[in-house]
C-alpha positions, 0 to 999 in steps of 0.5 A: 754417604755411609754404608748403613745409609746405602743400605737403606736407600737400596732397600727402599729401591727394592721395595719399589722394584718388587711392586713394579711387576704388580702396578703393571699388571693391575694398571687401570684395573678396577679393585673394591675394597671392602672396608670394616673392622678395626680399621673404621674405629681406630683413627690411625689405621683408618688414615693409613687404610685410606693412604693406601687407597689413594696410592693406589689411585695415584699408581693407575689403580681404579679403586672404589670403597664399599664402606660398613658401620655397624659399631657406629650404627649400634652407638647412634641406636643406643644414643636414641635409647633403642637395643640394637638387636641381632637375628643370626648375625643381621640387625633388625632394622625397623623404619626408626632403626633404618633412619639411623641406619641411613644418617650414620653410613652417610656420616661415615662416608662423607667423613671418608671422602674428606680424609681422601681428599686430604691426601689430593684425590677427589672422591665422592660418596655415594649410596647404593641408592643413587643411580639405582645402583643397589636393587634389592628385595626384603631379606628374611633370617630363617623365615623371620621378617627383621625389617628393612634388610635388603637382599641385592637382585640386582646392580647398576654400576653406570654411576660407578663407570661415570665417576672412574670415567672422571678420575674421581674414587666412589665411596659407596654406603651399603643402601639399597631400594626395593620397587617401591622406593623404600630404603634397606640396610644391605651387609657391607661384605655383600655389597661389596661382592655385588659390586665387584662382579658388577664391575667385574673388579680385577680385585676385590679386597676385605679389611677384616679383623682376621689375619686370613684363612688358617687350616687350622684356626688354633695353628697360627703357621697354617696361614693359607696365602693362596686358595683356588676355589676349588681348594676352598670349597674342598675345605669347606666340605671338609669342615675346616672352615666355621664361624664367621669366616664360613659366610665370608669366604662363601662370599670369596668364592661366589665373587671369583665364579662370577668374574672377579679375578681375585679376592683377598681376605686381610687383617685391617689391623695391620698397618698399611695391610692392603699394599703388603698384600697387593704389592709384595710377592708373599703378601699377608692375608689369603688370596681367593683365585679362580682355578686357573688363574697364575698364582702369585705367591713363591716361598 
């Protein structure tokens, strides 16, 4: 065998070394993954998101996927000659808009078990509904009422161990139901925090369309690779953080208060992007951590 060939073999060694510590320490732990963005429109990165996951079933993760779909939901409501329409960023939903709402996350999800399914991991689908796992309220914006909505009061995550308990991956559509039955569109990033600290996930991992958290947006090199959540409230306070990336990474730090041990913001658009995170000593994204957890990251 040639040198150059040895060297490459070597490198693949390295990587596999690199990622032992992290399969260790995560084996049989409970990790949710957000999943949206680009990497639900894009049919290439959507095959590597889901390859990622399966590997990570495969290496003794227990992963579940909380899935969005609203540029999908946006396309069925156009189709039905209907103007998808937004209230400080949440879709108004009324019962028609709810019924596309409902078939398109399902379509979404169905179609997501069958690309897990592919790579040999079972997976099922599910709907915030099933099981009451999902227990929400009426969520208004400002005082405005935008229709079916919902706001989580609660989680049942018993269908949830079940389906761990069986080997299989959850796939969760954001659905939920009020006391009287009636069904209402959650936000995915939400949900996926509801749940994660239902579960009390040792990980909880955002697909986005942002490489993670800067200092300064403008300063590509102020990348944040770790942030306590101290340090991420004192950034908040300090103004630092706007825009879309203010009730995201809110959200970051309810989920670590209330039990989940770390959250990871990620650029879906990256190839491959949760296990450069999850299982390299730099990782690519930022990673929200309780105060005194370990860090991880070395320069």
């Amino acid at each position: 065998m040639d040198e150059k060939n040895m060297d490459e073999i070597l490198k693949k060694a390295q990587v596999l070394i690199e990622a032992l510590p992290y399969i260790q320490r995560f084996n049989r732990k409970i990790i949710v993954v957000k999943y949206g963005g680009s990497a639900m429109v894009d049919e290439t990165l959507k095959r590597q998101v889901i390859q990622d996951v399966t590997l990570l079933k495969l290496v003794g993760f227990k992963p579940i996927i909380v899935h969005g779909g609203g540029k999908e939901i946006s396309r069925w409501v156009g189709k039905s000659g209907m103007e998808p329409v937004f209230v400080n960023g949440l879709r108004k939903t009324d019962e028609a808009t709810m019924e596309i709402v409902e078939m398109v996350l399902n379509k979404v999800g169905k179609s997501l078990v069958s690309l897990v399914q592919e790579l040999g991991v079972c997976a099922v689908g599910v709907s915030g509904k099933d099981g009451g796992m999902l227990k929400v309220k009426r969520k208004y914006a400002d005082g405005e009422d935008i229709g079916f909505v919902g706001e989580i009061t609660e989680v049942n995550p018993k269908v949830l161990y079940d389906l761990l308990e069986k080997d299989f991956l959850p796939i969760v559509c954001p659905v939920g139901m009020d006391e009287n039955f009636h069904s209402y569109n959650v936000n995915a990033d939400d949900a996926a925090c509801a749940i994660a600290q239902a579960v009390k996930a040792e990980k909880l991992a955002f697909l986005t369309d942002i490489e993670g958290v800067y200092k300064n947006p403008e300063d590509k090199e102020t990348l944040i690779s770790e942030l306590s959540v101290s340090e991420a409230q004192a950034l908040i306070a300090d103004g630092y953080i706007g825009g879309g990336m203010l009730p995201k990474l809110n959200n970051c730090i309810d989920a670590v208060v209330n039990g989940v041990s770390r959250v990871h913001i990620l650029d879906g658009r990256i190839a491959h992007c949760l296990l450069l995170e999850i299982f390299t000593n730099r990782g690519i994204g930022t990673a929200i951590l309780g105060d005194k957890e370990m860090r991880f990251y070395h320069e």
